[in-house]
C-alpha positions, 0 to 999 in steps of 0.5 A: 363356663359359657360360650355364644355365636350369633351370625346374621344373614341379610338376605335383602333390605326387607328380610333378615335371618340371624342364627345364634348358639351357646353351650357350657357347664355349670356347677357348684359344690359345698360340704358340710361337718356336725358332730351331734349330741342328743341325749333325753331327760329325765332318763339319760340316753348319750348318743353321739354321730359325726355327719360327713356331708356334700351337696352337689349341682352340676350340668351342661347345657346347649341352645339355638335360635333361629329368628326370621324378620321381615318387613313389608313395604308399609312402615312398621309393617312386620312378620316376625318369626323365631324358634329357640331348643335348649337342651340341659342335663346334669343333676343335683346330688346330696351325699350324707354320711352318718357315723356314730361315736363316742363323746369325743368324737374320735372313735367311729363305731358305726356309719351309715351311707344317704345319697339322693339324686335328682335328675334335673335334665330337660328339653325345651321347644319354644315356637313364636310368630307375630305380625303387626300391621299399622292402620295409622299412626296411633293404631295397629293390629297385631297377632301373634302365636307362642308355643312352649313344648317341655320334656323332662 
């Protein structure tokens, strides 16, 4: 599930101001089922287990843009800016349930419990500014700047 909005500002014919943001929930879920037989040679040694297993990824999230845009009088003269947060949380977890049992696989003996989770949550700042000016028609300057902030 994902929803957007973008509203832009003309503030006159040269500037521009546009905000966008969209927010949702993501998630996936699987299971599976084994029932296992190991043995050894040349001495025999039975062992039987069932394994109960889920897999499970699953989170929110958020962002918004704020892009600013101007244009000089020249033609293709420009100055553009625009900064983007995003914020993610949630996870993905694995749950193992181990069971020892006989050869029919019917009479649980013993079980053993495994769940891992990894914290998948971050936070994330992206900054860029660019500038393009035309010298003529077949060569332009341009610079730019681009900065990239991670947190998890």
């Amino acid at each position: 599930m994902c929803s957007s909005d973008l509203i832009n500002f003309y503030l006159n014919d040269k500037n521009t101001l546009s905000l966008s943001g969209k927010y949702g929930y993501f998630g996936f879920t699987m299971g599976s089922k084994s029932d296992i037989y190991e043995y050894t040679l040349p001495v025999t040694s039975d062992y039987y287990t069932i394994n109960n297993g889920t897999f499970e990824i699953g989170g929110g999230f958020y962002s918004g843009t704020l892009d600013y845009s101007h244009n000089f009088a020249k033609k293709s003269h420009t100055l553009n800016f625009s900064a983007d947060y995003s914020v993610r949380s949630g996870g993905i977890e694995n749950t193992v349930i181990e069971t020892e049992s006989d050869s029919t696989f019917t009479n649980n003996l013993n079980e053993s419990k495994y769940r891992t989770f990894q914290d998948r949550s971050r936070d994330r700042l992206r900054i860029k500014l660019d500038y393009v000016y035309p010298i003529n028609e077949k060569s332009k300057i341009e610079a730019g700047y681009q900065s990239r902030i991670l947190s998890s």
